[in-house]
PAZAPA-4460 file (N, C-alpha, C; in steps of 0.05 Angstrom, whole numbers, plus 32768, in hexadecimal, padded with zeros to 4 digits):
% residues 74
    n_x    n_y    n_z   ca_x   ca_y   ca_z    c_x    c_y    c_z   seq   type   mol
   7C1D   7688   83DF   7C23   76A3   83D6   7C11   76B7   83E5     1      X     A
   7C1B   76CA   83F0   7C0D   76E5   8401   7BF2   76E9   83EA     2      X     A
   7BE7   7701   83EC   7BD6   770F   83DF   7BD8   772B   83CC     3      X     A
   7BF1   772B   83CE   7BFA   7746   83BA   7BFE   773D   83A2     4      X     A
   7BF4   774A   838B   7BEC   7739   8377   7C0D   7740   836C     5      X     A
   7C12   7728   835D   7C2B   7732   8350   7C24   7731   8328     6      X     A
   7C31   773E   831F   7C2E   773C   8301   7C44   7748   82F0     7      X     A
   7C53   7729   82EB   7C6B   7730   82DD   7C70   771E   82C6     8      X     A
   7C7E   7723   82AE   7C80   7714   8295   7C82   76F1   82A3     9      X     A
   7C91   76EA   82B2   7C90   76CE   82B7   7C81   76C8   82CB    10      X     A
   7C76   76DC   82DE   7C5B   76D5   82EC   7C48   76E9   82E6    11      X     A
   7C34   76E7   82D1   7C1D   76F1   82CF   7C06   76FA   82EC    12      X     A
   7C0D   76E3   8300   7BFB   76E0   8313   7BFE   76D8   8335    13      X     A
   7BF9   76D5   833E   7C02   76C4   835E   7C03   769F   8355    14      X     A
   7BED   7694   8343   7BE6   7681   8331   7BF6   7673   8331    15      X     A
   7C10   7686   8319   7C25   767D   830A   7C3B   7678   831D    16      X     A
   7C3D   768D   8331   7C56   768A   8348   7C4F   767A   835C    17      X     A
   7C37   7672   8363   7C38   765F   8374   7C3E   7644   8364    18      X     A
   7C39   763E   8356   7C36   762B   8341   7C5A   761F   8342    19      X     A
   7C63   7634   8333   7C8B   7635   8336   7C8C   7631   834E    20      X     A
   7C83   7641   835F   7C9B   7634   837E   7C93   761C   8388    21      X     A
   7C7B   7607   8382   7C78   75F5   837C   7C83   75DE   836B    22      X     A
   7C8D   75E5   8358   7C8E   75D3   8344   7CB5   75D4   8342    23      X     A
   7CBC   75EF   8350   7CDE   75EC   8354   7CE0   75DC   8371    24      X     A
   7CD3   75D8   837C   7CD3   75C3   8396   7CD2   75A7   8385    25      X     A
   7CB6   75A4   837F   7CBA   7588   8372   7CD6   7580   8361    26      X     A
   7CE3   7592   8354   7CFE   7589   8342   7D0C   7589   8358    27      X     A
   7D15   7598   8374   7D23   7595   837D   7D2B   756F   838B    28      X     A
   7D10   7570   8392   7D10   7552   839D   7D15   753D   838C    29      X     A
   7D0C   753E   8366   7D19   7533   8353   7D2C   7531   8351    30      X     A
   7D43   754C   8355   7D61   754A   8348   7D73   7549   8360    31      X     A
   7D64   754B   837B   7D7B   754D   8392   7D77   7530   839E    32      X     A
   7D5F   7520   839A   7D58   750C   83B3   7D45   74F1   839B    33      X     A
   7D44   74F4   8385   7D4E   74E8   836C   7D28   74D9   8372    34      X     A
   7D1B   74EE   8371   7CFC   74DC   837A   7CF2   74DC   8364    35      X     A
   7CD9   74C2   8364   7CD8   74BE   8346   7CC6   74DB   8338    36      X     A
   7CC9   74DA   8328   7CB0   74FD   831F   7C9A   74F2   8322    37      X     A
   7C93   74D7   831D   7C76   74CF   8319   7C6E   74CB   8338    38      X     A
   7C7C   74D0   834D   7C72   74D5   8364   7C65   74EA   837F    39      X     A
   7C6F   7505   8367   7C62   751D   836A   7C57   752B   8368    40      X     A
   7C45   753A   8371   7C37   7547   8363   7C39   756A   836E    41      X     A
   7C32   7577   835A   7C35   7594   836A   7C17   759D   8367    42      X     A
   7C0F   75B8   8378   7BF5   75CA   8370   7BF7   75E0   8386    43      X     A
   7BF8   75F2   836E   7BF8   7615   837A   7BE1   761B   8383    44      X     A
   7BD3   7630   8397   7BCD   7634   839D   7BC4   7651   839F    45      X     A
   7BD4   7662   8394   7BDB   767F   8397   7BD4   7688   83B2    46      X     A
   7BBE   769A   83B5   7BB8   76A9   83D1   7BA3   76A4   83D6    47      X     A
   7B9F   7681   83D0   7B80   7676   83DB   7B82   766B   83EF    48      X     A
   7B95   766B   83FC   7B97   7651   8408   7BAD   765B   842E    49      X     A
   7BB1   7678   8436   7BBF   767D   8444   7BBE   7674   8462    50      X     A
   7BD0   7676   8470   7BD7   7666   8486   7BCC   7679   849B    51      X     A
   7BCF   769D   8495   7BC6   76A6   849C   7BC3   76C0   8498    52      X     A
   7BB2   76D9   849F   7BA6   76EB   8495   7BC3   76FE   8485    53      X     A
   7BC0   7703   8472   7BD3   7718   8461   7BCD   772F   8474    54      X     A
   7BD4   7737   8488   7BD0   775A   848F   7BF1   776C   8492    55      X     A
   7C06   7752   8496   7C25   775A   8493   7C2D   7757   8489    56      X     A
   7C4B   7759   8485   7C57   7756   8471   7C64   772E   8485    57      X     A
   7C66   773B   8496   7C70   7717   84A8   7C58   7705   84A0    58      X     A
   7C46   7714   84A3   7C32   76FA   849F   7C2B   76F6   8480    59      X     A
   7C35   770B   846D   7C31   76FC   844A   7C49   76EC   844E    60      X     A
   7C5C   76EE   8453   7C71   76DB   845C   7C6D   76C6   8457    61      X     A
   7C5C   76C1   8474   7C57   76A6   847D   7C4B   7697   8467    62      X     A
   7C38   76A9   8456   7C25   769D   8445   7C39   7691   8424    63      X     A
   7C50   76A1   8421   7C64   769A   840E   7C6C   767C   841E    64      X     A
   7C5F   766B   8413   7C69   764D   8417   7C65   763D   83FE    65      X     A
   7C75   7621   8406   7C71   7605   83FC   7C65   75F6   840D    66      X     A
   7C52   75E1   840C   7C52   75D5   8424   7C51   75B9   840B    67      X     A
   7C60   75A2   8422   7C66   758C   841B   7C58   7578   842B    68      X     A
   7C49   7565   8423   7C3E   7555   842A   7C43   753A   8429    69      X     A
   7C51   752A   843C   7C4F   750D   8432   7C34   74FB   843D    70      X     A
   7C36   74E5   8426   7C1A   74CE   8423   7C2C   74B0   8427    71      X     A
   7C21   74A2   8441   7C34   7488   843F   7C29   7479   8427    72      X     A
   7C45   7469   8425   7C38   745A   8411   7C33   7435   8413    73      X     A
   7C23   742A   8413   7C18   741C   840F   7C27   7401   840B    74      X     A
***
């Protein structure tokens, strides 16, 4: 999530919306690609965590992400 704070009845925060665009990824890979739930995990980040400096509007952009990580397994 960029750095412009947002604050709305279903997102109080950057918190809450990073959180959701998180956690609607994880269902997506549940209901489209049938992965087990106990294999995912999600965590928001809000505007701690950017790829790079908020000074545009291209570059809060960039910072509006998901990032997905895979772990081999064993």
């Amino acid at each position: 999530t960029d750095n412009i704070p947002i604050k709305t009845a279903l997102y109080p925060s950057n918190w809450e919306l990073s959180a959701a665009r998180a956690t609607s990824v994880l269902r997506y890979f549940i209901a489209k690609h049938a992965i087990e739930p106990d294999r995912l995990y999600v965590k928001g980040n809000a505007d701690s965590r950017p790829l790079v400096p908020n000074n545009t509007p291209e570059q809060r952009a960039q910072n509006r992400r998901v990032e997905i990580r895979l772990k081999e397994i064993s």
